[in-house]
C-alpha positions as CSV (number, residue, x, y, z in Angstrom):
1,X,-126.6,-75.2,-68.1
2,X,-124.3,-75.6,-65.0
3,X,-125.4,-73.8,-62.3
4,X,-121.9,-72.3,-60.5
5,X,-121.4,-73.4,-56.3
6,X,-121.9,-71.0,-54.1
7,X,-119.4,-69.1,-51.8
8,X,-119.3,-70.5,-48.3
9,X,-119.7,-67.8,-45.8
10,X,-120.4,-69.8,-43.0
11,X,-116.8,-70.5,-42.3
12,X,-116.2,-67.1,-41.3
13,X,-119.0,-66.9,-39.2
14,X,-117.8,-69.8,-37.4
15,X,-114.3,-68.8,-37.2
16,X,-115.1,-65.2,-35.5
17,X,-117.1,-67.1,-33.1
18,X,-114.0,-69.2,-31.7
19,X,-111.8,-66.5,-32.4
20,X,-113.9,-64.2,-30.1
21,X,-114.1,-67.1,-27.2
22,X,-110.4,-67.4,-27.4
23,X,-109.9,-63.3,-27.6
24,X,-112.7,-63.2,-24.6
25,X,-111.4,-66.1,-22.5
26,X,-108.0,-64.1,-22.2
27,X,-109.4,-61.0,-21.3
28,X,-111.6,-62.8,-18.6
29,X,-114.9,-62.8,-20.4
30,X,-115.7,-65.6,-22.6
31,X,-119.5,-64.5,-23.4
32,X,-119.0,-61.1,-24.6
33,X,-116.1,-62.3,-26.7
34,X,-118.6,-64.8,-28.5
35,X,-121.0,-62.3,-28.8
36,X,-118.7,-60.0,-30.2
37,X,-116.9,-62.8,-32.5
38,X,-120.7,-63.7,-33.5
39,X,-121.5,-60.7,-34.6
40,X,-118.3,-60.1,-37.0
41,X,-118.7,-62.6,-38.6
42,X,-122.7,-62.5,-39.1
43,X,-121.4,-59.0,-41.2
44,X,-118.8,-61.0,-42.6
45,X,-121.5,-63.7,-44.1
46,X,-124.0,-61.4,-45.0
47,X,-120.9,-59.6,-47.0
48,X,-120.2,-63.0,-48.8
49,X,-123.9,-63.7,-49.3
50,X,-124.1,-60.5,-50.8
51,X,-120.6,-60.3,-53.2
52,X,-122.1,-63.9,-54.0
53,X,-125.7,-63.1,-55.2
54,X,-124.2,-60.1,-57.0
55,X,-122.4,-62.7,-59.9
């Protein structure tokens, strides 16, 4: 029995982070943009972690 890959969530924990930098850098605060970008997409991995565990 195969045993099916697993969905990468990471990816969109990493792309909310640089997308946050970017967002935060032009509104003249780089760190709260990461912090904000980092915490999007932690929800959005433990959403893919969870969609993935369910099948």
């Amino acid at each position: 029995m195969t045993k099916r890959p697993s969905a990468a969530g990471g990816f969109f924990l990493i792309v909310a982070i640089i997308a946050g930098f970017v967002w935060g850098v032009l509104r003249g605060d780089p760190l709260g943009g990461a912090l904000i970008g980092t915490l999007i997409g932690t929800v959005l991995a433990i959403i893919v972690w969870l969609l993935d565990r369910r099948s």
